[in-house]
C-alpha positions in Angstrom: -14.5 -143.5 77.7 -13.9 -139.7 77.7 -10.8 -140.1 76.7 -12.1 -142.1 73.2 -15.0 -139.7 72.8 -12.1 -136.9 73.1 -10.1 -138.3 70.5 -13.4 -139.2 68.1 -14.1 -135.5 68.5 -10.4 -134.1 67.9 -10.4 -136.0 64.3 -13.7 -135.1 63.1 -14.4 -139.0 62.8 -18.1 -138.4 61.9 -20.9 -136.0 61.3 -24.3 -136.6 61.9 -27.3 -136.3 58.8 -30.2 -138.5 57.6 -29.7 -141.4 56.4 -30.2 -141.4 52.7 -32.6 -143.8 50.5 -31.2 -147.1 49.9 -28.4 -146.5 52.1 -27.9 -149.1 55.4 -25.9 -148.9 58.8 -23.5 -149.9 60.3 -24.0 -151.1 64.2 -21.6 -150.1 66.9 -21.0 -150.8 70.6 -18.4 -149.8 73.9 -15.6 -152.6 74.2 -14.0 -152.7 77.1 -10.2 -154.3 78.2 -7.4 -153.8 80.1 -3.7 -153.3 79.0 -1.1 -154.9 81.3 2.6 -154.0 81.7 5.5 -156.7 81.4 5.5 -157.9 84.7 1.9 -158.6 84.5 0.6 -155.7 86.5 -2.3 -153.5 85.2 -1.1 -150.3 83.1 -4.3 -148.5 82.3 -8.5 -149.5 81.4 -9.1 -148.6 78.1 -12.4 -148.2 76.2 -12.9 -148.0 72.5 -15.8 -147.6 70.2 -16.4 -150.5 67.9 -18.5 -150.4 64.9 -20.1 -153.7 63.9 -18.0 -154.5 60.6 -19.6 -157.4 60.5 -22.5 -155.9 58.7 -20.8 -154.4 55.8 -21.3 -155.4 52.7 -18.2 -156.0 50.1 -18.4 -153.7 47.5 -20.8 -151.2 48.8 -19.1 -149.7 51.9 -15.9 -152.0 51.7 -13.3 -152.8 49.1 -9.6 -153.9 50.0 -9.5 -155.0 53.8 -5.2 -156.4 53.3 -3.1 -154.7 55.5 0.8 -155.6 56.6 1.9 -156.3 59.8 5.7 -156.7 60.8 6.5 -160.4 60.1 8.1 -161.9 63.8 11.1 -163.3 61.9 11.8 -159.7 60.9 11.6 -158.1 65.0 14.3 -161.1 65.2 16.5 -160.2 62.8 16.2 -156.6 63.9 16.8 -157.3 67.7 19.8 -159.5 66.6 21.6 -156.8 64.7 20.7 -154.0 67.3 22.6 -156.4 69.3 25.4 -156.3 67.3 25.7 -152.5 66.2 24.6 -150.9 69.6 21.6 -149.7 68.2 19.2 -147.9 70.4 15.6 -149.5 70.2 12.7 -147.1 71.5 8.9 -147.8 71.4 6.0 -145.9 70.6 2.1 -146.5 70.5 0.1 -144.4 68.2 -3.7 -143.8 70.0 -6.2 -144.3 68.5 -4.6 -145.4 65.4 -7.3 -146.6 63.3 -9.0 -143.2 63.6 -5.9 -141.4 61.4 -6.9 -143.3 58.1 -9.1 -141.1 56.1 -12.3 -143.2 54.6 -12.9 -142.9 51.0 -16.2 -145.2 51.1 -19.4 -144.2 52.0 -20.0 -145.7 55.4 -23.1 -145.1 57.8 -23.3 -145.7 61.7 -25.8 -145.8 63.8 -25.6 -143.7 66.7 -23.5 -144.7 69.3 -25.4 -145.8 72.9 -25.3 -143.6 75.4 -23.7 -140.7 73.4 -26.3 -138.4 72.3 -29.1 -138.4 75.0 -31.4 -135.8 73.1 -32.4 -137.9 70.6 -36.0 -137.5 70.8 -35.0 -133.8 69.6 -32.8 -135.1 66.4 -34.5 -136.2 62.9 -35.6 -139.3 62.1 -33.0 -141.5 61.0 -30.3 -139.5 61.8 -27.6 -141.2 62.0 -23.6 -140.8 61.4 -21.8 -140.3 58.4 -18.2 -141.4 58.8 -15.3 -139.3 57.9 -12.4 -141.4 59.5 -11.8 -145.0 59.6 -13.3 -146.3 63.0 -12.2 -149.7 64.7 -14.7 -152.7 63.7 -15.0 -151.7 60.2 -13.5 -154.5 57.5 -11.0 -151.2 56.1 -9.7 -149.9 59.2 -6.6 -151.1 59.4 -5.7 -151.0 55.9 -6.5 -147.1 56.0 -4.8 -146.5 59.2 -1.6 -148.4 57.2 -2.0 -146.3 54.3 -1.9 -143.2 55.6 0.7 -143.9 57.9 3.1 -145.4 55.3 2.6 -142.5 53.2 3.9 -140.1 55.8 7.3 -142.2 56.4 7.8 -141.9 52.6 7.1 -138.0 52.7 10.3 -137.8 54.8 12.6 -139.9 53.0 11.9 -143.5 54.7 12.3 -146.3 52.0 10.0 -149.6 52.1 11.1 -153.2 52.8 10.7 -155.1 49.9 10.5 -158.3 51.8 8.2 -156.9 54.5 6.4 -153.5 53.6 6.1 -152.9 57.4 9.9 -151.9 57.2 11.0 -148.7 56.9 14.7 -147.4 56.3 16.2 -144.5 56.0 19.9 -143.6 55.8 21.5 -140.3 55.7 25.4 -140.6 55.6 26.4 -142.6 58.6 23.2 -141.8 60.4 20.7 -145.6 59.8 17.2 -145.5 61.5 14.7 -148.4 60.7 11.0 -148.5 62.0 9.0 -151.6 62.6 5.1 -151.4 62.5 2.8 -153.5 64.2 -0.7 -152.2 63.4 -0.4 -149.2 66.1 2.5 -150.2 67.9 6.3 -149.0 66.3 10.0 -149.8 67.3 12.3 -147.5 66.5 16.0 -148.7 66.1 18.9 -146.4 64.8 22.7 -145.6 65.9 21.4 -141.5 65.9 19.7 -140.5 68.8 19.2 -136.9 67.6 17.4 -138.2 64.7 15.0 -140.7 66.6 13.9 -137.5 68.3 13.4 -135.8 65.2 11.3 -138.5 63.6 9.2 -138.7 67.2 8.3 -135.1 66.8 7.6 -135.0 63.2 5.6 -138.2 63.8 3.7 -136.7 66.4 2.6 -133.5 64.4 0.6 -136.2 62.7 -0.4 -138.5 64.9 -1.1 -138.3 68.7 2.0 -140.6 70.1 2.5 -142.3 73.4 6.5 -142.1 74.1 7.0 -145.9 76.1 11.1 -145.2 76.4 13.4 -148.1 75.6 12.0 -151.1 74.1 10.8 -153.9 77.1 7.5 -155.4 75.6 6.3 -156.0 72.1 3.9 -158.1 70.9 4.0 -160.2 74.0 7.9 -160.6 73.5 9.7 -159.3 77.3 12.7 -157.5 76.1 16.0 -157.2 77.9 19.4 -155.8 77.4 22.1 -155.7 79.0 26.3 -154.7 78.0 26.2 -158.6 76.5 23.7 -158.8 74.4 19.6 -158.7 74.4 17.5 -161.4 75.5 13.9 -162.2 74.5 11.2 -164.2 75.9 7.4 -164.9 76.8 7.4 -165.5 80.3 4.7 -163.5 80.9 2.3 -165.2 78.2 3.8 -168.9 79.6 2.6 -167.7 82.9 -0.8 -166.9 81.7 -1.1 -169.7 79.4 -0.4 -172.2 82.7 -3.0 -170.5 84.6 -6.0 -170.8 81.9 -5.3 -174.4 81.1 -4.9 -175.1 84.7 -1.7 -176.1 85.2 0.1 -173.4 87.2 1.0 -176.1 90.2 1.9 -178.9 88.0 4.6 -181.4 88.0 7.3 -180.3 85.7 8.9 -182.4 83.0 12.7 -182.5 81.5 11.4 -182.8 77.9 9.0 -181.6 75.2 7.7 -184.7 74.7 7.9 -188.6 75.3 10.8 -189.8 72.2 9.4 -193.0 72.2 5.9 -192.2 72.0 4.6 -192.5 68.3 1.4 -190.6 67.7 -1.3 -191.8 64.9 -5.2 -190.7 64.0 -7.1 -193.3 64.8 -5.6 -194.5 67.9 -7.5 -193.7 71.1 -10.8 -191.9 72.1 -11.7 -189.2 70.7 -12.2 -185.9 72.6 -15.7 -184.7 73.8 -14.3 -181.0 73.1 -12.4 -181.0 70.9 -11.6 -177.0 71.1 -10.2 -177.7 74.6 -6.9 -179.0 72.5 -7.8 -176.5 69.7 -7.1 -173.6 71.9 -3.9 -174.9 73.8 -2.1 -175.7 70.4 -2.8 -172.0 69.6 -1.4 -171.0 72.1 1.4 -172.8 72.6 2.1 -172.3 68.9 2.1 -168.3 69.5 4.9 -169.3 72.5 7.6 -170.9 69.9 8.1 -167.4 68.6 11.0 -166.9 71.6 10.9 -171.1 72.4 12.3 -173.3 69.6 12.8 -176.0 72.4 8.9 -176.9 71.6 8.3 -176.4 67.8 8.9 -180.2 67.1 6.7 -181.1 69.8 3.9 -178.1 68.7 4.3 -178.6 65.3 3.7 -182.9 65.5 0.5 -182.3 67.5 -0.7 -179.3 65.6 -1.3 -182.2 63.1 -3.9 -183.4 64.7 -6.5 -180.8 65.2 -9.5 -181.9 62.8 -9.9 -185.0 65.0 -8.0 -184.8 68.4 -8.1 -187.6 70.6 -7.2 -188.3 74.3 -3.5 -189.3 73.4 -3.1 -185.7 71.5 -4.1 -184.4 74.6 -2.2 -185.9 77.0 1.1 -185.3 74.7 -0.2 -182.0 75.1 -0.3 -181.4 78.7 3.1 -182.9 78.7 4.5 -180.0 76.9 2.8 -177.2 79.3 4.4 -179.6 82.2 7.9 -178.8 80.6 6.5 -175.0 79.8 6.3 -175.0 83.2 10.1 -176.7 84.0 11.0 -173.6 81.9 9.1 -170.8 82.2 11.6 -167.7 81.7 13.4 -169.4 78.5 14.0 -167.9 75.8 16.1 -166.6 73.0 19.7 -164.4 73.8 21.0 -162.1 70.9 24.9 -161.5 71.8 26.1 -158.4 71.8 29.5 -159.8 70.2 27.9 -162.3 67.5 28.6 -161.8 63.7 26.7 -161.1 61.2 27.2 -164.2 58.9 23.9 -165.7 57.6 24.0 -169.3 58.5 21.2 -171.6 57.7 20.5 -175.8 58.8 18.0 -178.1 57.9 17.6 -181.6 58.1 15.2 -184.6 58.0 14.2 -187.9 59.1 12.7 -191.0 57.1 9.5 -191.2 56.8 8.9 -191.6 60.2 4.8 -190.2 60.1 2.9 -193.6 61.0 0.3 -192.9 58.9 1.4 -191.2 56.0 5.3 -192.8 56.1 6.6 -189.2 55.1 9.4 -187.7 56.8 9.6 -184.8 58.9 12.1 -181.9 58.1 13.1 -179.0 60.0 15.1 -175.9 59.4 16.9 -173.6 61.5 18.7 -169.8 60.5 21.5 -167.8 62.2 22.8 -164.6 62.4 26.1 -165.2 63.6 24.9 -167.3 66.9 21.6 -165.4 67.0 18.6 -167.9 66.1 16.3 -165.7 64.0 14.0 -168.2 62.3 
């Protein structure tokens, strides 16, 4: 927490007055959570001021709330042709990110509990008057984007066109691309010297946390090795086996049962339905590194207005098989072209219920499945 109220302090996030006629506030509160390593182990407890954005109102202290985030088919591509060129990839993590984006609306807070102990001495209806954007409120991230954007552009960085979390800049044979995922950045670039460079020109701006070569992202375990770099969740496959219960389970040698034909009205329905509701999630967010189960994901996703006890059991089937395969994932070869090559095919109308058919797609660089 002292670390947080350090850092609210250092950017002059608010200043304290009396809350003007007509004007409301904006609630806040201490979140709490813990940030693990790769491997699972515990990295460090972190605590964060929250205000309640929930209680804005559009229009009056909120505009535009749209804000970019790197697109996963884009880390792929990226790994792939690291892979290829020898790129270096580093990682950085901005702190306190949202509290960089400056706030152009006029935003009230109440104060926050157990911060200023002499109230009884302050005004009536004092309250804060916010400077900076603060996480919790509906523009936070779009500030923190905006300002940070801005800054890469200052320097020469160019915007992706296809995904404005993209930035490029090349400078004679020297390339260096940066990836931005709300706070979190990859840096990849055949130029050392210049990844340093951009680290401390970043760094005059914002407060950065230096994590060294790239080894977890978004959930994604990174590895490389002289062949080539290899991605996968094993971690989150893990996790997701232990909260559904099924860390000691009899494995499987398949996604799912070929012969098994799934429909809407047969069988019970569930009781809870957001038992199912949740697992799908998940396992939907785990066939970013595992196309092995996006058939299987993708068929039973169908069903999540009305589950029923067959859904369910399909379901636990593919955490059985999860489970058979735990550490798979996706291998970027270091000696793989750079061709674009793209698949799709279909079957006919095979959906019991609807009689369409079900197509599916698949895209290549080189061998490296990117999409």
């Amino acid at each position: 927490m002292s670390e947080e109220l350090r850092a609210l302090k250092e950017n002059s996030t608010w200043s304290l007055t009396t809350l003007p006629p007509g004007k409301h506030t904006v609630g806040c509160k201490w979140v709490y959570r813990i940030k693990y390593r790769a491997d699972g182990t515990i990295e460090r407890y972190k605590a964060r001021l929250v205000a309640k954005g929930y209680t804005q109102q559009e229009g009056v202290d909120y505009l535009d709330t749209f804000s970019p985030v790197a697109k996963l088919v884009t880390v792929k591509v990226l790994l792939a042709l690291a892979a290829v060129h020898g790129w270096s990839l580093t990682q950085l993590d901005v702190n306190n990110a949202f509290l960089h984006g400056d706030l152009h609306e006029e935003v009230y807070m109440s104060l926050p509990p157990g911060l200023y102990h002499e109230r009884e001495s302050l005004p009536i209806n004092t309250v804060c008057k916010l400077h900076k954007s603060l996480y919790g409120l509906k523009q936070e991230s779009r500030q923190w984007f905006s300002k940070f954007s801005s800054v890469l552009v200052s320097t020469g960085f160019k915007q992706s066109a296809s995904d404005n979390s993209l930035f490029v800049k090349i400078n004679g044979n020297s390339f260096i691309a940066l990836l931005v995922y709300v706070d979190d950045i990859v840096i990849a670039s055949n130029d050392q010297e210049n990844v340093d460079e951009l680290k401390k020109f970043l760094n005059g701006y914002f407060k950065l946390k230096d994590l060294g070569n790239l080894k977890y992202f978004l959930g994604l375990e990174v590895g490389r090795s002289s062949k080539g770099i290899s991605v996968s969740q094993r971690h989150y496959a893990l996790q997701l086996l232990s909260d559904t219960g099924y860390l000691g389970c009899k494995t499987r040698k398949t996604p799912m049962d070929p012969n098994v034909k799934f429909s809407q009205d047969e069988g019970d329905l569930l009781d809870d339905p957001s038992i199912y509701r949740r697992m799908i999630g998940k396992l939907l967010y785990l066939t970013i590194t595992r196309p092995d189960l996006s058939f299987s994901v993708n068929r039973l996703s169908q069903f999540l207005a009305k589950p029923r006890i067959p859904h369910l059991q399909a379901a636990y089937h593919v955490l059985q098989y999860v489970k058979a395969t735990v550490g798979q994932g996706l291998f970027y070869s270091s000696s793989s072209t750079i061709e674009l090559k793209t698949f799709a095919d279909s079957d006919w109308a095979a959906c019991p219920d609807t009689r369409r058919s079900i197509s599916g797609f698949c895209v290549f660089i080189g061998d490296s499945l990117i999409s």
